[in-house]
N, C-alpha and C positions, 0 to 999 in steps of 0.2 A: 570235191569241196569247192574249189575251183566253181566249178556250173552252179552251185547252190547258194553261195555267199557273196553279197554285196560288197564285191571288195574296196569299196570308198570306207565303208563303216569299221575293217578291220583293225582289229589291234594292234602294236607295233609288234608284241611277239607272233603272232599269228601270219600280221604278212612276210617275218621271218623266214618263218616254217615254210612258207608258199615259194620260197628261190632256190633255183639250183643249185650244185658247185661253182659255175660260176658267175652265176648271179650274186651269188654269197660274195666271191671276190669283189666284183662290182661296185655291190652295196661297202664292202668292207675298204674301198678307194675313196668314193665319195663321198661317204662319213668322213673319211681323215680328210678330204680337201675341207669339207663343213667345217668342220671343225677346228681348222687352223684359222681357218678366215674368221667362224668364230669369236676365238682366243684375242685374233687381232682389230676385233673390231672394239670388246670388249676393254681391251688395255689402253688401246688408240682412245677411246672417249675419257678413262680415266684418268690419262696423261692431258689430255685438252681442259677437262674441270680442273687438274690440278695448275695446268699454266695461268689460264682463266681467274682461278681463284684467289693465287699470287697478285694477280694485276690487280682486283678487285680490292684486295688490303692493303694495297701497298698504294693506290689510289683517293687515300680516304685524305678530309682534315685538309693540310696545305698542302698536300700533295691529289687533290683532286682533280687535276685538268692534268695530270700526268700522262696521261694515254688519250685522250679527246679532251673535248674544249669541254663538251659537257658528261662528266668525268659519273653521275652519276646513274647515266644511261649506256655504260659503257659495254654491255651486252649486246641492247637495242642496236646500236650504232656498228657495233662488231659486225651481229647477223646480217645486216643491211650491208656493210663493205664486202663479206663475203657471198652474197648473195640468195641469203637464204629469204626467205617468205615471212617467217616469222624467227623468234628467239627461240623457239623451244628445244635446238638441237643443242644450243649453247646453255643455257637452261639446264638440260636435262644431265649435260656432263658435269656442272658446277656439283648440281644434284650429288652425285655419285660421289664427287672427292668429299663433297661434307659430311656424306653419310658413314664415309670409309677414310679418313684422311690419309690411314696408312695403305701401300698399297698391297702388301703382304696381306692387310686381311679382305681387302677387296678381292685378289686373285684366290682366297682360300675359299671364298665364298662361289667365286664365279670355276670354281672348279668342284663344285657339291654334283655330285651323277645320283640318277636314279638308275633301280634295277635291271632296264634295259640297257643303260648309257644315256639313256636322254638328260639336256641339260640345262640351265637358263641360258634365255637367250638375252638380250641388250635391252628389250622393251622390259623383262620381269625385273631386274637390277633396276629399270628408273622408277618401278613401278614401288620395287620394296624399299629403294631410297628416303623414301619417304614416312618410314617406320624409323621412328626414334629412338626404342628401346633393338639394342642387341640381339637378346634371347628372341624375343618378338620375333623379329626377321627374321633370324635363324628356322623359327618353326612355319615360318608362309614360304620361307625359301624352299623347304622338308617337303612340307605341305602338297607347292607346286610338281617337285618332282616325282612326287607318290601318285599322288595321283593323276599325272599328266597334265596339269593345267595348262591352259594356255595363256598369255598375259593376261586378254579380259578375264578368264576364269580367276587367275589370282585378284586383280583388281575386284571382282564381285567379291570374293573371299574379305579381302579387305575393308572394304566398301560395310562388311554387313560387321565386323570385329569393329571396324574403328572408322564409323561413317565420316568423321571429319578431314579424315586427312586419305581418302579414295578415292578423291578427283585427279585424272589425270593432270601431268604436269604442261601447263600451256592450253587447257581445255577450254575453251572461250563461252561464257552462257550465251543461251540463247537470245536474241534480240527480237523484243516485243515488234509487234504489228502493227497496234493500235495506241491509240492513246490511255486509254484505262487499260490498255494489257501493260502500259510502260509504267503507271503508276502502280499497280497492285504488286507488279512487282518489285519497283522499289520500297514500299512495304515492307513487303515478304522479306526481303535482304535484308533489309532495316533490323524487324523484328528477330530475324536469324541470328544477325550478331550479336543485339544487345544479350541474345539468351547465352552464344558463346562467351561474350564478357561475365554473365554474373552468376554462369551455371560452371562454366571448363576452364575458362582462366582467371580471373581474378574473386573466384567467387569458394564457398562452401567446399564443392566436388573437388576443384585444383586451384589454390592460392598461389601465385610462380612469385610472388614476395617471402611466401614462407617457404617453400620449395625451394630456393636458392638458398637461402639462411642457412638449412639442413644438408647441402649438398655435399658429401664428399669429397674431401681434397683430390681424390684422383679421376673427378669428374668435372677440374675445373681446368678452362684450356682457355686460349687466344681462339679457340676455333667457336668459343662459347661467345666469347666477346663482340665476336663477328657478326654472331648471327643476332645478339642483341642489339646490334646498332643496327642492323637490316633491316629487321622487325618494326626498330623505332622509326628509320626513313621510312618502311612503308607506309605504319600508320599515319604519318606528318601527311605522308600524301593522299592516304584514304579522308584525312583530315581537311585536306583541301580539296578531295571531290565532293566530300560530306555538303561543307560550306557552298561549294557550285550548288548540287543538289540542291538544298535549300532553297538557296538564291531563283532556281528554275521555278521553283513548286512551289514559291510565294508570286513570284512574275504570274507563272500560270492559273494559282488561284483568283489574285485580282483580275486578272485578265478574263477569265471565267465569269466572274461575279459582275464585273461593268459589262461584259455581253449580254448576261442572264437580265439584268438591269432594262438595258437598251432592248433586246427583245420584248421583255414586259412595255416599255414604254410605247414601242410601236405598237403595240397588240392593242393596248388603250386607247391609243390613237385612232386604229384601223376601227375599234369599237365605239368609240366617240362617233368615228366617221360614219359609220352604220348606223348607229342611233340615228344621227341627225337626216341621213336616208331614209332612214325606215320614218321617221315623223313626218319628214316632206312627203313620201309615199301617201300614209297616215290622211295627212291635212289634203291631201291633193283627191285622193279618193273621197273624204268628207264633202268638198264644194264640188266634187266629181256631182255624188248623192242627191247633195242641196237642189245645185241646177237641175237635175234629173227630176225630183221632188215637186221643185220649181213648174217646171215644163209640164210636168203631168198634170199638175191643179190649174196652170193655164189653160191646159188643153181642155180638163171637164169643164169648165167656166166654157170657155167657146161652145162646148157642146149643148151644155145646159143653155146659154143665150139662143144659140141656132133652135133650139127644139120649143122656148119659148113663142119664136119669132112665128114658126109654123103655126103651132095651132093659132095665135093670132090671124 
């Protein structure tokens, strides 16, 4: 089997089958080292969102310069003292405690095996963090270890149930190239949300004013509260890149249209200029003609006088 089988391609039970006695031990070592590091990479980030998260509410109002001067950047500013590249690792743990506040059901979760043992790993958790609904999760959680997924595989998974919310977390869009690639899509972006405002939240499909009305008392938390006023600083802020935006794409428009302006005007110019070439050419060739014209009729005349003179 061994000579015949692509052993990159096999299955976890299969390459099972393929270990000796004590390969089997082996494997049965290095699984449990996996696996403790695992557990404690797992618990280590849930405990970091939850400190993180503390800081974050307890930051707010008059106590917002509480931890930095600029108290609402206080992730930004974190990853950067610690010297990460970007926020997303810090990000990614806030993620985990808001999805989980308790940690009992975060470790019940990150303790879900599939039938071989296989389990989530760190990237799956930030990935289902992001699923709202309970049951939901539960069954991408299922899902992932039935069938083996890998985090991108659950993310596609996700991605195609619930396209809105299957961007990874910290995933940066693309940046245009050109100029009419920057504008088309900010468009695009434009037009995207207005359909998420009036199609998935505040519209027909999902009203989150009547949705809160109707909510359940025991779905109402400080952790709801939180993420309400999160929502609202973000928008303030999407609010004042809007306003920037704007502010660009009116700059750019006149600025476009007095170019467009000014080109025509030269062009005129240059055509003006040409006319009045091509008429001096025009007139210059005419008395070019004339004198030619001229020259010639002198010239018979002398001929005609000469030929008079002879036979004379």
């Amino acid at each position: 089997m061994g000579n015949l089988v692509d052993v990159s391609k096999l299955s976890a039970d299969d390459a099972i089958k393929l270990l000796t006695s004590e390969g089997q031990q082996l494997y049965d070592k290095i699984k449990g080292r996996l696996s403790r590091h695992c557990d404690a990479e797992l618990t280590a980030h849930w405990e970091l969102g939850e400190t993180l998260a503390k800081a974050i509410d307890a930051s707010r109002g008059v106590n917002k310069t509480k931890y930095c001067e600029r108290g609402s950047k206080l992730i930004v500013i974190m990853s950067r003292a610690l010297g990460f590249r970007s926020e997303t690792t810090l990000r990614n743990a806030v993620a985990l405690h808001r999805a989980w506040p308790k940690k009992a059901d975060y470790l019940k979760m990150c303790a879900m095996r599939g039938e071989t043992g296989n389990r989530l790993l760190l990237t799956h958790m930030v990935h289902l963090a992001r699923v709202s609904d309970d049951d939901r999760r539960t069954y991408f959680a299922a899902k992932a270890l039935t069938e083996y997924y890998e985090p991108d595989d659950l993310l596609k998974l996700m991605q195609k149930h619930q396209p809105t919310q299957g961007r990874p977390v910290g995933a940066m869009p693309r940046v245009p190239k050109t100029v009419m690639g920057c504008v088309l899509a900010m468009e695009t972006q434009a037009h995207r949300f207005v359909n998420l405002v009036d199609r998935a939240w505040t519209g027909k499909a999902f009203d989150l004013s009547t949705k809160v009305e109707s909510l359940p008392a025991e779905r109402l938390s400080d952790e709801l509260v939180v993420a309400i006023d999160d929502a609202t600083t973000k928008l303030k802020e999407l609010q004042a890149r809007v306003t920037r935006c704007r502010a660009v794409l009116k700059t750019a428009h006149t600025n476009v249209k007095q170019r467009l302006r000014e080109i025509l005007k030269q062009q005129k110019e240059e055509d003006d200029d040409n006319i009045v070439k091509l008429n001096d050419l025009r007139n210059a060739a005419a008395r070019a003609k004339r004198a030619a014209e001229k020259k010639k009729k002198a010239a018979k005349k002398a001929r005609q006088r000469k030929r008079v003179g002879v036979k004379r």
